[in-house]
N, C-alpha and C positions, 0 to 999 in steps of 0.2 A: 493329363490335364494339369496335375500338381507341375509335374516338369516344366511346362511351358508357361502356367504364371512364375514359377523362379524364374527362368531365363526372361520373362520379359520385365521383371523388377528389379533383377541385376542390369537391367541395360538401361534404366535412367536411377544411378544414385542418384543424382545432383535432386533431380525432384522430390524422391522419399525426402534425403536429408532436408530441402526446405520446407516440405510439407509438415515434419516433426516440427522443424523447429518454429513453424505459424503457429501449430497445434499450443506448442507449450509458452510462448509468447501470451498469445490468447486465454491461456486459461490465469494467466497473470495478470494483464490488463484489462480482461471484460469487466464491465460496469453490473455494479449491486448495487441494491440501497442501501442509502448512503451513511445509517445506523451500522452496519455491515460492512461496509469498508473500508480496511486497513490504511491507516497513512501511508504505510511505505508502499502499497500498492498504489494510491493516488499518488505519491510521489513518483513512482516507475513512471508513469503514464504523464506527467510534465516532463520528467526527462529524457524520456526516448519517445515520446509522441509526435506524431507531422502536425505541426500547427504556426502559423503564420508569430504568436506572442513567444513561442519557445524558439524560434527559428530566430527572428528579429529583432525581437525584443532581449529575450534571455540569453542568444547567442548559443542555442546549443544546434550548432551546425549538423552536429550527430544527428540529427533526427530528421533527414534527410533521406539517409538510409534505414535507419534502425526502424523507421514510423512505416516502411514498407516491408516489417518483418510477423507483423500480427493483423488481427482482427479485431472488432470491436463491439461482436454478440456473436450470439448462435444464427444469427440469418447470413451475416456476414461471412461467416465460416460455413457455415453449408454451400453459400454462392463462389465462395475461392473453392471447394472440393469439386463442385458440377463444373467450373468453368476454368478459374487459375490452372488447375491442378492438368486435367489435358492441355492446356496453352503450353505446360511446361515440358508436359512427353512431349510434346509434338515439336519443342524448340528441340530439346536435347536428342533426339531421334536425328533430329538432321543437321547442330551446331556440335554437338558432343557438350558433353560436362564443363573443361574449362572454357572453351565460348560462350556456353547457355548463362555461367556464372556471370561471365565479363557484361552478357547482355542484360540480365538479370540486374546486375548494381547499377551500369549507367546508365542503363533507364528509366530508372526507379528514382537514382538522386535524380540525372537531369531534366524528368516530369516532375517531380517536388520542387525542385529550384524554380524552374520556370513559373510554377502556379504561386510558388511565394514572390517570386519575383512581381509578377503581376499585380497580386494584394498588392505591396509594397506601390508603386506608381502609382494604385486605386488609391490607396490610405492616403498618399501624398497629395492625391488631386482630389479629394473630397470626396469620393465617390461611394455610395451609398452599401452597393453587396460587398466589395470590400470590407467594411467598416461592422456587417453583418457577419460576415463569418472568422473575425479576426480573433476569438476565441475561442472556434471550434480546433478541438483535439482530435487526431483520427490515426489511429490506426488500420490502413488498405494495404494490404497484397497484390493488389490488382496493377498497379503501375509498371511493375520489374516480370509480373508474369504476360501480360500482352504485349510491353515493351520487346519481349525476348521472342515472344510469338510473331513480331512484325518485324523484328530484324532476320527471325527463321526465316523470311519469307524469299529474300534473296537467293537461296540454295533452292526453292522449290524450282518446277518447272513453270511454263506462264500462266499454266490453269489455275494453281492451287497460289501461284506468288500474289496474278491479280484479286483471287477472292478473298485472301489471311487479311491481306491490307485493305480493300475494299469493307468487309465485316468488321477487322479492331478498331480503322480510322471512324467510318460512320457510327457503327454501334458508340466509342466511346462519345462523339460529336451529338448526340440522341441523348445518349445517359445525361450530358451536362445539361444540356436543355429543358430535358424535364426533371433533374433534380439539384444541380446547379452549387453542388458542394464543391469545395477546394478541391477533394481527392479525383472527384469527376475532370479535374480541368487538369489534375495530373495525371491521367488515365490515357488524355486525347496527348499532350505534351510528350507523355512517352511513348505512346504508339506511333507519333511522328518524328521524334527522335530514334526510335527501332526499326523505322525502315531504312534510314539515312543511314544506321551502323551496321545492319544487315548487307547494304550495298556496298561500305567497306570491308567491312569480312571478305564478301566475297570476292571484292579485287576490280568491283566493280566502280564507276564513277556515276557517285548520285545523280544523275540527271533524270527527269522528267519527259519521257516522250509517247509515241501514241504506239501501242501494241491493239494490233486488231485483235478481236473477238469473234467467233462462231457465231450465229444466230441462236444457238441454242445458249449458248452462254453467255448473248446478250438478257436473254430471256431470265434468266438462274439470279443475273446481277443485280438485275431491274426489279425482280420482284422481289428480292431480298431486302432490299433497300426501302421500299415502300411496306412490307409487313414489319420492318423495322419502326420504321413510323407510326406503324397502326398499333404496336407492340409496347410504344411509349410509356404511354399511362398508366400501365404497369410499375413499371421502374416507378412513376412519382407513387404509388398507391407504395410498395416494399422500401422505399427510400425513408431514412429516419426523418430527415429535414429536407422543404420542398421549399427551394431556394432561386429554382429554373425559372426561365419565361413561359415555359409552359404547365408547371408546378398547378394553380388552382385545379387543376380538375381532383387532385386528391382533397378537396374539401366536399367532394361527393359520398366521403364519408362521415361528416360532420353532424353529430348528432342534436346540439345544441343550438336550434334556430333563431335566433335573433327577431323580434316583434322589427315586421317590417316598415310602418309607419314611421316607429320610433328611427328606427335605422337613415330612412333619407331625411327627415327631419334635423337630426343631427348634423348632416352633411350640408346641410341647407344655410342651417345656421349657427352654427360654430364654428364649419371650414371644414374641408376634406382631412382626414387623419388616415392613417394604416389599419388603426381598427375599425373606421367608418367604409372604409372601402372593402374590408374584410366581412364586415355584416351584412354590406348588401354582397357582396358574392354568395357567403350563403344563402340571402333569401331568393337570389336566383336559383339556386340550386335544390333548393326545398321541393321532395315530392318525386312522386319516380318517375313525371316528364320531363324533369330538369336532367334528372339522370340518363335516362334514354338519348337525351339532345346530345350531352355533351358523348358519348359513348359510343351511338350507330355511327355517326361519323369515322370512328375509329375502325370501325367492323365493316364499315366499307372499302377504308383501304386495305382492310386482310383480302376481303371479295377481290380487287381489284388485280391487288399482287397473286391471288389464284389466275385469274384472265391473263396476267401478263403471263405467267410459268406456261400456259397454256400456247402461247402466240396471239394473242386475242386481239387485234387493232384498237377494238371501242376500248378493252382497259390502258391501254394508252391514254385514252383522251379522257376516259374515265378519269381515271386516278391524276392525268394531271389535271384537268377543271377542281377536281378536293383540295390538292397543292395549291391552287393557283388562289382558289378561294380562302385559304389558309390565310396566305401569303397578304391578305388583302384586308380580310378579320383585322390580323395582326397588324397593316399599318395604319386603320382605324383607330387600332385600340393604343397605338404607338403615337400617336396625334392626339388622342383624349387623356392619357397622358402625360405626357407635354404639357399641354393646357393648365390640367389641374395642379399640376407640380412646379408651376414655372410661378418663382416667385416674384420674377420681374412682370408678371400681368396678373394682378389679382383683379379681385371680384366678388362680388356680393355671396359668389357658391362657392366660392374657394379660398382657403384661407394664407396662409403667406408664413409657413408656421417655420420652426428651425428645421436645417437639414433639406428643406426641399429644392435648392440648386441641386444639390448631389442629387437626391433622388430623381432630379428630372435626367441625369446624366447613365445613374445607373437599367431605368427604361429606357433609355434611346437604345442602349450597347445591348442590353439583351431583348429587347422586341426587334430591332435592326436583325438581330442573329434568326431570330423568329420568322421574320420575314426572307432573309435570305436561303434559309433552308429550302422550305417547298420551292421557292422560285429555283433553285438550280435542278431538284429532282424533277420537277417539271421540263426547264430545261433539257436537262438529257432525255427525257422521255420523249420528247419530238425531235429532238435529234438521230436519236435510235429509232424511230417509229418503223421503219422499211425492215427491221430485225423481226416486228410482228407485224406477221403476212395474214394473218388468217382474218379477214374484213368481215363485218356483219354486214347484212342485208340492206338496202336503202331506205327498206319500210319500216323494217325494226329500228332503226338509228332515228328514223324522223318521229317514228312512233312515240319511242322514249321521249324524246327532245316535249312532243308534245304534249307525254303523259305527266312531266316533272314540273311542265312550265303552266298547265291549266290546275294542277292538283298546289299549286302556290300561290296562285291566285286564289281558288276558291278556299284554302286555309285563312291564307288572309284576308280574306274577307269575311268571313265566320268569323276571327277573332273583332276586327272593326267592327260587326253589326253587333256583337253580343256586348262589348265594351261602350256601344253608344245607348243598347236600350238599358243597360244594367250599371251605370257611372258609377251607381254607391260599391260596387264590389270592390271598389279599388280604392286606395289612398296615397296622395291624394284624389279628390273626383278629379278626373280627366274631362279635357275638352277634344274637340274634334280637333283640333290640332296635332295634341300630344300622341292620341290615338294612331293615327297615320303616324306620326315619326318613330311610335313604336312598333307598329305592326311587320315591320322589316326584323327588327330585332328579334324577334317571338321563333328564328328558324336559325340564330347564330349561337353556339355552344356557350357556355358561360366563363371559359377560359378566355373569350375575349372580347368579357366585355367587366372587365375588373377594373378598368379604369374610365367605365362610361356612367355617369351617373345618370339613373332611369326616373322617368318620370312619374313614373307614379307604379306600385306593387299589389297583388291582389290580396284581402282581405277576408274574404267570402269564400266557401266552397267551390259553387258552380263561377264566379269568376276566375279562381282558382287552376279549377278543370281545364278549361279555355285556355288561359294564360301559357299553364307548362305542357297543354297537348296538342299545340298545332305546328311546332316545332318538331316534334319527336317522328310526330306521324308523317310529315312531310319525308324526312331524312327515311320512314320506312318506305316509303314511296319510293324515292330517288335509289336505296338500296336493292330493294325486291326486285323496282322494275327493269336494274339493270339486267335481272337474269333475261331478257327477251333478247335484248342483240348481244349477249353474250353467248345465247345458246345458237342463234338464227346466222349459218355460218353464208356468208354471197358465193356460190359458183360450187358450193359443197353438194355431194354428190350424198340422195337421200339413200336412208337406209335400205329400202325394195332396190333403187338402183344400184348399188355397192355389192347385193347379196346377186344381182344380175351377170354386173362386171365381173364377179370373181368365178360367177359358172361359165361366164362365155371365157374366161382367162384359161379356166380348168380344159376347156375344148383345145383349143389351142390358140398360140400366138408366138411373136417372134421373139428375139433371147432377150430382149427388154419389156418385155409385155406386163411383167409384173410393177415397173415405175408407172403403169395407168392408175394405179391405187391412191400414190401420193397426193399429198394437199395443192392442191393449185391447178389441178388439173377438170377440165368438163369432159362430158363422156356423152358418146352419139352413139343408140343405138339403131340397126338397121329396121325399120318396119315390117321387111319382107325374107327379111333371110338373119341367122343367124350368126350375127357380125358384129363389131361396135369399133369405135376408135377412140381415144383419149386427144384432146387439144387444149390450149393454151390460149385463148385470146389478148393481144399485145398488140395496141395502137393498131386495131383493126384488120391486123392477123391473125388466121387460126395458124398456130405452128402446130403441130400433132407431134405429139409422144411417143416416136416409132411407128411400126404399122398397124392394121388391123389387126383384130383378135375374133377367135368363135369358130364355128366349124365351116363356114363357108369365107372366108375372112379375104381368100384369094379370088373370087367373084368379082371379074371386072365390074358388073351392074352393083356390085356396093359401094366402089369407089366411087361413080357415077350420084349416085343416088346422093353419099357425103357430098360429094362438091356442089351438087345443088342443093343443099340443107343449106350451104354455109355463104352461098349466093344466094340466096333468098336472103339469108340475113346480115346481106352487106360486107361479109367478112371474104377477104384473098386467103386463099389456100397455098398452107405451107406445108406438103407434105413431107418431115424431115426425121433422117436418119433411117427410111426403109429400106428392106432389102433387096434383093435382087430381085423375088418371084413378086411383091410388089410394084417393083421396076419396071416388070412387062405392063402391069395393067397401067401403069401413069402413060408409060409408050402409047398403048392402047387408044387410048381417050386422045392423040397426041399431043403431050403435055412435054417438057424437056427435065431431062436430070443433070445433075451435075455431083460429083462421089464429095461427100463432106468429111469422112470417115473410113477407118477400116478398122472391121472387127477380128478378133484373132480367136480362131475355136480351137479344141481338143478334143479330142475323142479317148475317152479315159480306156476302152475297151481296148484299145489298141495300145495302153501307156509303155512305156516301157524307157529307160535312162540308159541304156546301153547304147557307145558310142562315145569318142571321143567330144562330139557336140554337147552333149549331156555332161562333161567334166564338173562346168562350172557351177550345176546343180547336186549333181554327187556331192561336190564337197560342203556345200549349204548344209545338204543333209546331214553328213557325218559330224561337221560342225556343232550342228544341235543338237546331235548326240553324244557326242565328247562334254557339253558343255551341260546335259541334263535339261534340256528342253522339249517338252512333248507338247501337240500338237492338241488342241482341245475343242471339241466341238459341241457346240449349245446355241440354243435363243439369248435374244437381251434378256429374256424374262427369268430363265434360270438361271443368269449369272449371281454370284453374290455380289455381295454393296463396294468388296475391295476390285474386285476385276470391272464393274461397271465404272468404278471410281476412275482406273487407271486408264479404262479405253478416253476418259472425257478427257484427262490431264492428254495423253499423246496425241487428240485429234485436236485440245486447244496448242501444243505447240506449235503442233502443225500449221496451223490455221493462223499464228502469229509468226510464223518466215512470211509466209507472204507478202506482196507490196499492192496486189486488190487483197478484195473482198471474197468472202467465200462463194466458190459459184453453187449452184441448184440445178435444175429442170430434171437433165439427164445423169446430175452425181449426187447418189446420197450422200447425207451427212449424220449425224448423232440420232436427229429425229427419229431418220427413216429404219433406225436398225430395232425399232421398241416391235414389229410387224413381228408375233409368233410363226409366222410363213418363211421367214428372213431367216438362214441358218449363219451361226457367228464361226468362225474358226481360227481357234486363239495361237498364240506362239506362247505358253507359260512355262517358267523355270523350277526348280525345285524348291526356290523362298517364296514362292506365289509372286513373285515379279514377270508382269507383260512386258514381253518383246515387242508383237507387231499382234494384227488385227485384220482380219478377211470379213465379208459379208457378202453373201449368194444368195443373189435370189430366185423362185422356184420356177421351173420352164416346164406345162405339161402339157399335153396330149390326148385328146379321148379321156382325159380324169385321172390318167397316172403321172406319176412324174417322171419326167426323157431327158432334164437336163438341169442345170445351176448356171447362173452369172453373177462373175464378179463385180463386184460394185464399192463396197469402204474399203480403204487401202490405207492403213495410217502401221508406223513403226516407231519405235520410240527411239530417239536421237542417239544416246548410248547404251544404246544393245547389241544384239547379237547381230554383224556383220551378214547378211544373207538369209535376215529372216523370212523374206516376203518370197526368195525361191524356194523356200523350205515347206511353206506353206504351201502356193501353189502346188509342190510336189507331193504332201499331205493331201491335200483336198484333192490330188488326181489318182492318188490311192485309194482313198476311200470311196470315189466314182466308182472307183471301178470293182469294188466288192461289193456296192450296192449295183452295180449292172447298168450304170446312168448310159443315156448313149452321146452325151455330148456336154462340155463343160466352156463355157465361152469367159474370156478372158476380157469381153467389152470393147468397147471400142473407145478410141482416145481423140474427143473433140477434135477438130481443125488439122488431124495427123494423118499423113498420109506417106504410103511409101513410093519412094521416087520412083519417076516411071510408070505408075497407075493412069489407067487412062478410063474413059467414060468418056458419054455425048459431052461434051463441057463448054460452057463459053464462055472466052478469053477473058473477058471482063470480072466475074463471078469468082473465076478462078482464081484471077492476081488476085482479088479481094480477100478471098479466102487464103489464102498462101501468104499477105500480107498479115491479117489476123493471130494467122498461126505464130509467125514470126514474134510478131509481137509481146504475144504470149507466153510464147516458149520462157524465155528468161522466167515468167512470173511460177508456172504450173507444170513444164516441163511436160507438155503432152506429146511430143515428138520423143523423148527422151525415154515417156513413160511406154510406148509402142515400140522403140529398139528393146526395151526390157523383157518385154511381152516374146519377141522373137526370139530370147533364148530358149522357149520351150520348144521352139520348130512349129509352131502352129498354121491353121491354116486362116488363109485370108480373106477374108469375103467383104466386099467394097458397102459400105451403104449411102444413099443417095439423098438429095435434095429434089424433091421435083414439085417445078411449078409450071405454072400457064402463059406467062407473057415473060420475056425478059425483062418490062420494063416497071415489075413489078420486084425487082431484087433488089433495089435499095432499101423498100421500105420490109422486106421479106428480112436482109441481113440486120437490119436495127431491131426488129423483134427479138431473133434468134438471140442476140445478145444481150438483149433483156433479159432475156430466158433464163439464159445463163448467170448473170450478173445485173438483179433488179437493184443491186443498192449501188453499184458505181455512178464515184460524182465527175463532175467535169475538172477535177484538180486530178483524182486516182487517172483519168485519160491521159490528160498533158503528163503526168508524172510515168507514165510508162512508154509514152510517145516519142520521149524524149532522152 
């Protein structure tokens, strides 16, 4: 253990050494009282400090760099050791030392220049936060260590490039927002200049274009993003100075309430002021339903971002209705504002006092930023919305809609009737006027409404109560009851029927029988015999999941029996990708097939590599063994956090060659490998770096298990040359000492080998053959079936069988949903063509 922390502290000097040198920076510059502190120490700290008057003013350009060599307390320096400090291995792990350095300094000066630069225009143009933080001193670390963390990001692969930069650019875009210091606006500055050097480094040209994403790593991004947001409030509550547009809610720790009477009084008749606005924010926030208001909100978007991680549809629309609402607060509050601040419209309530052009200029720019935030995360969350598949129920989604929309009514209306029979609790007494135009207010956080002057505040206990608890409890409303269609999943299969499907699975079914399990799929079982099927309903097809399953599964009278389940209820039968013995009973019924696929088996019992045909897999093998690669076999579950890490990074690259989208029905992906049933079988090296990645899943019998099918197929770009023969040939070794009788290699959509024939009709056919075509460039399924044939497998055709010919067109546009529910009409022409 001692050995291996050496070797891995020798492998980033460059971090120790700036880590000391913060350390003893820091312990020079941290602030004392001020009976206690040395001059030459407040001297150090003018001279090599980041601040807009030493830059500017004083001309010490040094402090540029020098001002991102320390900290400027004990919290500061704990949060560069949790966070700086791994930004910085994880640069130098993949820039080396003299890169991570190079990254380190320029973008550290060129985030501090930019944020001075910025003041500097603010200063010039009157503008208000400028003018506020133009004598803040700071020493942050944080610029030159996520600078060099986002310019690392270029060397990563696309999993880990898109999420370094997605995390440093938003997290630091988050941080300015709600705390809105200089060093936050050099944080974002150089995390956008460190992606731009990281693209140079690596030889790359900065351009900006669209790398697709997995579903599952739509999923990772999206809720990252939005727990980020929910996570805000934080940062303003640990931040010294709360300078952001979203900054008041740390006045939720304000212990000093301001007499509220006296408070709008003031405002009334003197004029609006910074401390007048400041006093009623607190008397808004007086009491723990002021607190609760501004907070569940928060803790709904953490709920939210759980739903999205999950694939949850309603958190979509969830989390963006919070954003959107946000979005809408904020241009309220960005209007009232305006108003008060604008000195070219006064008015009886508002006063005309020095400084308030600026300050109406410094609220536009950061409630503008306010407002456009949630509106873009919103944005992308209906953009992405087909990434989360998993739909609630109709009852549950209408249900919500009706439990949040009658439980806001009847709050406010509690607050109206208690405010009209009890006037005196309030001051000033209110009229039925005022009452209504506040009773909307009584459910918006008090972060936005700091520049809305209220008409009248409560004075009284039980007005009190009233006032700050009809907001809070609504928001618990709106949060709790999301748990109903977040748990209430549509077309999801209950848990008596899943403990069903997996014992009629366990009887028997065909080498795909295990994808019945997945999300998306409905499940039919027989009434009279022991059988079931899995299908897919799509624009009023059932397309089925392969064939029947269960102990009587080849029962022409079950087939029979499904096709009139599903004509009864209006649905055309697609029964697709069955096999042969299937085949007879569609015959049977006289229904037609047409072969969509071919699957390639092995018989492990029989394996054997001798033969000059087996060359090209011998040498796979030797290869990995020359090179010190063993073959590894486990569940997702027992992987550690580095080999799970590594399968997501090579199945996101993967999944970013492409020119569609990632398909589904019949190919897993990331999701589906989490199944304890699902055996994983790794390619790993002897530095614990993954090669390539297999996933089988389990084929039995009468309750034992007769066979595996492959199904994930990902290798890492530069690795080992033949890793997926290696593998294959692995996992047909170990068949066969566990005594398997058959290991199926899958079958490859739309691939067929020339010459395969079946009932077929001509029409169907060019269709499918043009499909394929099509394809091929994208997915290479004909390409992935010549590969397959190096093993010498056998062949077995699977079919498509339906009822009418003239039921293929809309049979073939399911199928391809199936496959490809998110392709748009641009991803068509674009491969069309």
């Amino acid at each position: 253990m001692g050995r291996l922390a050496s070797s891995a502290l020798r492998s980033v000097p460059l971090t120790i050494g700036l880590t000391l040198v913060v350390l003893l920076v820091s312990a020079v510059v941290w602030r004392t009282p001020p009976m206690a502190t040395p001059a030459w120490r407040s001297a150090i700290r003018d001279a090599a400090g980041f601040g807009y008057e030493q830059v500017v003013v004083d001309g010490h350009w040094w402090a540029l760099l020098t001002g991102a060599l320390g900290t400027d307390g004990a919290l500061g320096l704990i949060a560069f050791l949790l966070v700086g400090v791994p930004a910085l291995v994880l640069a130098e792990r993949r820039l080396g030392a003299p890169m991570t350095l190079l990254a380190v300094a320029a973008t550290a000066v060129a985030g501090n220049a930019l944020a001075i630069g910025l003041q500097l225009l603010g200063t010039l143009g009157g503008e208000f936060w400028s003018g506020e933080v133009a004598r803040i001193v700071a020493f942050d670390p944080f610029s030159g260590a996520l600078g060099a963390l986002a310019a690392s990001s270029a060397v990563h692969g696309s999993l880990w490039r898109r999420r370094i930069r997605a995390f440093v650019v938003v997290g630091a875009l988050i941080v300015l927002l709600y705390s809105g210091l200089p060093q936050d606006l050099a944080r974002l500055f150089a995390a956008l200049v460190g992606v731009f050097l990281g693209a140079l480094l690596a030889g790359r040209s900065p351009t900006v274009r669209r790398v697709r994403s997995s579903h599952h790593e739509t999923r990772v991004l999206m809720a990252s993003v939005v727990a980020m947001m929910g996570v805000g409030p934080l940062i303003t509550l640990l931040s010294g100075r709360h300078l952001g547009p979203l900054a008041p809610l740390v006045l939720l720790l304000e212990q000093n309430i301001p007499d509220a009477g006296r408070a709008i009084g003031q405002c009334r008749t003197v004029g609006v002021s910074a401390q007048c606005l400041r006093d009623l924010t607190l008397v808004r926030v007086d009491g723990l339903g002021a607190v609760l208001l501004s907070v569940v909100p928060m803790v709904a978007l953490l709920f939210a971002a759980w739903g999205l991680l999950r694939g949850r549809r309603f958190a979509v629309w969830f989390a963006a209705a919070i954003m959107v609402s946000f979005a809408a607060l904020s241009a309220v509050s960005l209007g009232a504002g305006a108003r008060i601040h604008a000195a070219a419209h006064p008015s009886p309530l508002v006063g005309t006092g020095h400084g308030a052009p600026q300050r109406t200029v410094e609220i536009a720019i950061a409630l503008w930023s306010a407002i456009l935030l949630p509106l873009v995360v919103a944005g992308l969350l209906l953009v992405l919305r087909r990434g989360f598949p998993v739909r609630a129920t109709r009852r549950s989604a209408w249900g919500y809609l009706a439990l949040v929309g009658s439980s806001w009514v009847l709050l406010a209306s509690l607050f109206v009737v208690v405010a009209l029979a009890h006037p005196g609790g309030f001051s000033p007494r209110p009229d039925l006027g005022e009452i209504l135009r506040a009773a909307p207010e009584r459910f918006v956080p008090a972060a936005y409404l700091r520049n809305v002057l209220p008409g009248f505040v409560p004075i009284e206990p039980i007005a009190g109560a009233v006032f700050h608890a009809v907001g809070p409890i609504w928001w618990s409303i709106l949060l709790l009851g999301a748990v109903w269609p977040l748990s209430r999943v549509a077309n999801a299969i209950a848990p008596a029927d899943e403990r069903r499907l997996r014992a009629l699975l366990a009887e028997g079914s065909d080498s795909i029988g295990h994808m019945t399990t997945w999300p998306g799929n409905l499940s039919w079982f027989d009434p009279e015999r022991s059988a079931g099927i899995a299908y897919r309903v799509i624009s009023g097809v059932a397309v089925t999941t392969g064939g029947f399953f269960g102990r009587d599964r080849h029962d022409p009278a079950v087939l029979e029996r499904f096709v009139s389940h599903c004509e009864d209820s209006g649905l055309t039968v697609a029964l697709y990708s069955v096999d042969s013995e299937t085949a007879a009973s569609i015959e049977h019924i006289g229904w037609r097939i047409v072969q969509v696929a071919e699957e390639t088996v092995l018989h492990p019992q029989g394996w054997s590599m001798v033969g000059k045909r087996w060359q090209d897999i011998r040498s796979s093998v030797n290869r990995a063994d020359r090179a010190g690669i063993t073959a590894v076999w486990s569940t997702y579950g027992a992987l550690g956090i580095g080999l799970a890490a590594q399968i997501a990074e090579i199945s996101e690259e993967w999944v970013a060659e492409r020119r569609l989208p990632e398909m589904g029905f019949t190919l897993g992906g990331l999701d589906e490998l989490i199944d304890e049933e699902v055996g994983l079988l790794l390619a790993v090296d002897a530095q614990g770096m993954l090669h390539g990645v297999t996933s089988w899943l389990p084929v039995r019998r009468s309750g034992e298990l007769v066979g595996w099918t492959l199904d994930f197929m990902r290798r890492r770009t530069d690795g080992m040359n033949g890793v997926m023969e290696f593998l294959i040939a692995e996992a047909a070794a170990r068949f066969n000492a566990e005594g398997i009788e058959e290991m199926s290699l899958s079958a490859a959509p739309l691939a067929r080998s020339r010459g395969t024939s079946g009932q077929e009709t001509g029409g169907i056919d060019r269709v499918l053959s043009y499909l394929g075509d099509a394809l091929e460039p994208v997915y290479g399924f004909r390409s992935l079936l010549a590969f397959k044939g190096k093993f010498q497998p056998e062949e077995r055709p699977l079919v498509l069988g339906y009822a009418d010919p003239l039921q293929l067109p809309a049979i073939g546009l399911a199928i391809g949903r199936a496959y490809l529910p998110d392709v748009s009409v641009r991803d068509l022409a674009t491969l069309v063509t």
